[in-house]
TIDONU-77079 format. One record per atom (N, C-alpha, C, O, CB): residue in one letter; x, y, z. Coordinates in steps of 0.2 Angstrom, whole numbers, plus 2048, in hexadecimal, padded with zeros to 3 digits. Glycine has a CB too. Example, Ala and Ser with C-alpha at 12.3 -4.5 7.8 and 13.67 -1.06 7.14 Angstrom:
2
a8427E4827;a83E7EA827;a8427F0827;a8477EF82A;a8397EA82D;s8407F5823;s8447FB824;s840800827;s843806828;s8467FD81D;
This chain:
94
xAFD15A73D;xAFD15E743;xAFE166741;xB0216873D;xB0215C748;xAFB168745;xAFC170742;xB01174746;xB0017474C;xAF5174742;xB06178743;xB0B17A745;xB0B182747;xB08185743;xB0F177741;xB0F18474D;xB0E18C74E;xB10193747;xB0F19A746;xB1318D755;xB1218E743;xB1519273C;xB0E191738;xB0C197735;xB1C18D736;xB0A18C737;xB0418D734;xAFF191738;xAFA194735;xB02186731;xAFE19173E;xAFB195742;xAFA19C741;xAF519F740;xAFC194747;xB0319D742;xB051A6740;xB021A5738;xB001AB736;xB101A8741;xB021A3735;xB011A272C;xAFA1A672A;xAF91AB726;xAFF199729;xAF41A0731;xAEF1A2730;xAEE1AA733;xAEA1AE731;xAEC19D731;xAF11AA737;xAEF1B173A;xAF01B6736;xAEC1BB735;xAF31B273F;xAF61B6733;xAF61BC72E;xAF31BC729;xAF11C1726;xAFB1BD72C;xAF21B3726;xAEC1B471F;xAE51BB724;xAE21BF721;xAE51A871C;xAE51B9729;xADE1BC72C;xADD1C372D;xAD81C672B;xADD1BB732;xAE41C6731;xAE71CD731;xAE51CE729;xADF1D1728;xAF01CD733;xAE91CD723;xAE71CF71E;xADF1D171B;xADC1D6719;xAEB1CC71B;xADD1CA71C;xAD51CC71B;xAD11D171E;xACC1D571B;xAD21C771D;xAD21D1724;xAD01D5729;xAD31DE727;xACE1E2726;xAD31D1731;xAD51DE727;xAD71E5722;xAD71E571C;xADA1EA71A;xADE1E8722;xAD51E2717;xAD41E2711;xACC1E4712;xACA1E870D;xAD71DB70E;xAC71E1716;xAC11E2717;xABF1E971B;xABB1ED719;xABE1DC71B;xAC51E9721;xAC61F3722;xAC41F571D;xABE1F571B;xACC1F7723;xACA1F7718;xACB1F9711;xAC51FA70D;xAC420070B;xAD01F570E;xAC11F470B;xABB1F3707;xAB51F670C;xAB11F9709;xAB91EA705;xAB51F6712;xAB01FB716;xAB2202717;xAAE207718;xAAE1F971C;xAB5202717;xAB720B718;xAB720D710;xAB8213710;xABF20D71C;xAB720C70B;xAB6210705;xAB120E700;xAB120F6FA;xABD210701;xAAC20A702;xAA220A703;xAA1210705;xAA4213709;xA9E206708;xA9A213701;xA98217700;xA93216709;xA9221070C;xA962186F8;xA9221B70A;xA8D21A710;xA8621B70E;xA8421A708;xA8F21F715;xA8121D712;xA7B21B70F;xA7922170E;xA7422270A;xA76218714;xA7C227710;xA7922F710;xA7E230709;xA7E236707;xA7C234719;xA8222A706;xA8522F701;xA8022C6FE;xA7B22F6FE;xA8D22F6FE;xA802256FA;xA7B2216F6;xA742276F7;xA722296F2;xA7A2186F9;xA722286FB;xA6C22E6F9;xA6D2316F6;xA6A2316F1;xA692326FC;xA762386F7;xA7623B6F3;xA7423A6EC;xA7023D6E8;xA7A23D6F2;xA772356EC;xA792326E4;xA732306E2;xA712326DC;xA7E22B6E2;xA6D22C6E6;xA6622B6E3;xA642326E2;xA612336DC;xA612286E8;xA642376E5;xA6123E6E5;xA622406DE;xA5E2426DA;xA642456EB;xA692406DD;xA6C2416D7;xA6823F6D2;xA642416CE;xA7223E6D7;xA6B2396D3;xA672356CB;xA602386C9;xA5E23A6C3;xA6622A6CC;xA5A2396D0;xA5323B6CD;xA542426CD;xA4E2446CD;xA4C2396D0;xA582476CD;xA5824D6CB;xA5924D6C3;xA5524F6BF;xA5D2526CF;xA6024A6C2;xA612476BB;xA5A2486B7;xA5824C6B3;xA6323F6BC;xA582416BA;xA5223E6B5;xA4C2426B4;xA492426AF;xA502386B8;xA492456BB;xA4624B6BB;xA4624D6B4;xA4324B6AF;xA4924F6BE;xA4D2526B5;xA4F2576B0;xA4F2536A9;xA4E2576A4;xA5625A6B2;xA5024C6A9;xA5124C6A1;xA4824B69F;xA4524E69B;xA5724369E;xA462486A3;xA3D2476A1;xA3B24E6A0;xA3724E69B;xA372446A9;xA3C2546A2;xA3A25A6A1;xA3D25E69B;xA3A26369A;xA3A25D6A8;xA4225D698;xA4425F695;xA4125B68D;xA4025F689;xA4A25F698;xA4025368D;xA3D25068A;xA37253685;xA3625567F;xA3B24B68E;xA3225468E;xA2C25768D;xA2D25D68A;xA2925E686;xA28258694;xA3326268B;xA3226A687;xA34269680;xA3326D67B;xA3827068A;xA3826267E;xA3A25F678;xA3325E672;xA3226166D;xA3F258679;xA30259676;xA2A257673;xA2525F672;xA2226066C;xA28253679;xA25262678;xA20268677;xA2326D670;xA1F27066C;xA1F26D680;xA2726E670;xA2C27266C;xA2B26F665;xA2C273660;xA3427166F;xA2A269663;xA2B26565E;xA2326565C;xA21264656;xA2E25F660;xA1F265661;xA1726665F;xA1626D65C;xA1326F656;xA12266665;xA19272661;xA1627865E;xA1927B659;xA16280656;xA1527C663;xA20278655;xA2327A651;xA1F276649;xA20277643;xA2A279653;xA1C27164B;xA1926D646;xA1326F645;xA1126D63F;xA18267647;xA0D27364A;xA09276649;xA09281646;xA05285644;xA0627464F;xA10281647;xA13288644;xA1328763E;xA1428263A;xA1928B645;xA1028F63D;xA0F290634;xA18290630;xA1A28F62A;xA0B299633;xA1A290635;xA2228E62E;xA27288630;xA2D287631;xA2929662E;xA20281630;xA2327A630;xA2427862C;xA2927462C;xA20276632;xA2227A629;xA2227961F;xA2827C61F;xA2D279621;xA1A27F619;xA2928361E;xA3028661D;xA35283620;xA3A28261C;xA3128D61E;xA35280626;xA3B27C629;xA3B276627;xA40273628;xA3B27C62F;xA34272625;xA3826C620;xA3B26D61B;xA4126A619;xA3426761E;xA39271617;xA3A270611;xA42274612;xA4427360C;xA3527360C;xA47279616;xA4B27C615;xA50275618;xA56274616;xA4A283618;xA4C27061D;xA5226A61E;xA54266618;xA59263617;xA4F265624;xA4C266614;xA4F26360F;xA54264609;xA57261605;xA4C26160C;xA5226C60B;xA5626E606;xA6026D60A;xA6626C608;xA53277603;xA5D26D60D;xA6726D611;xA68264611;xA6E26260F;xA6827161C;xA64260613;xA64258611;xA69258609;xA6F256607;xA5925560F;xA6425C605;xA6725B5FF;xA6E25C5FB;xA712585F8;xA6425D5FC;xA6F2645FF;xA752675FD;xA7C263602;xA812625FF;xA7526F5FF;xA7B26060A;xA7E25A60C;xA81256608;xA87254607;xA7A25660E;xA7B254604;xA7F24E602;xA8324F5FA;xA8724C5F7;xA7A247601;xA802545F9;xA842555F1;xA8C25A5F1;xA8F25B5EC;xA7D25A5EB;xA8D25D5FA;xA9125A5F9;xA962575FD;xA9C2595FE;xA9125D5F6;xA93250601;xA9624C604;xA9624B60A;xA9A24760D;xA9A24C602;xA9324F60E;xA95250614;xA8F24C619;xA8A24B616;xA95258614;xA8F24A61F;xA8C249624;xA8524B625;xA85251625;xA8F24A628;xA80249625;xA7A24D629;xA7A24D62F;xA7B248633;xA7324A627;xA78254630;xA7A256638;xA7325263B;xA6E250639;xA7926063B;xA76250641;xA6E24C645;xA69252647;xA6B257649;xA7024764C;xA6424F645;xA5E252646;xA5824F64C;xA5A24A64D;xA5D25363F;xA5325064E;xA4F24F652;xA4B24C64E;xA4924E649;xA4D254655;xA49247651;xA4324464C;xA3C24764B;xA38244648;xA4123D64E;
């Protein structure tokens, strides 16, 4: 038999729920923010694709310059002095 103590019991398990689900809906993002944040992310991405593209273009036309030659051969020469003596090779671009 169910008694007015388990009744009040359940009520309050419910009360709590019931503001606990306030709580979890009110500090959801709404829909107008989540755009921002979409807008966001493809300005982001945009920008990294374009920046790619000037990486790549940059890396062409430096490989068709007449002093490609001098710029490999001056990395090698720093490749070499690196390691003789001991140190890290800085990262470079492929």
């Amino acid at each position: 038999m169910v008694t007015k103590k388990d009744i009040t019991a359940v009520t309050s398990d419910i009360t709590v729920i019931k503001d606990d689900l306030v709580a979890i809906r009110n500090s959801m993002a709404t829909r107008e923010e989540l755009k921002e944040v979409r807008d966001d992310v493809k300005q982001i991405t945009d920008l990294m694709v374009s920046k790619m593209d000037l990486a790549e273009t940059l890396r062409t036309e430096l490989a068709e310059s007449e002093y490609s030659r001098e710029v490999s051969e001056l990395r090698t020469r720093v490749e070499r002095l690196e390691d003789k003596l001991g140190t890290k090779h800085a990262r470079r671009a492929a």
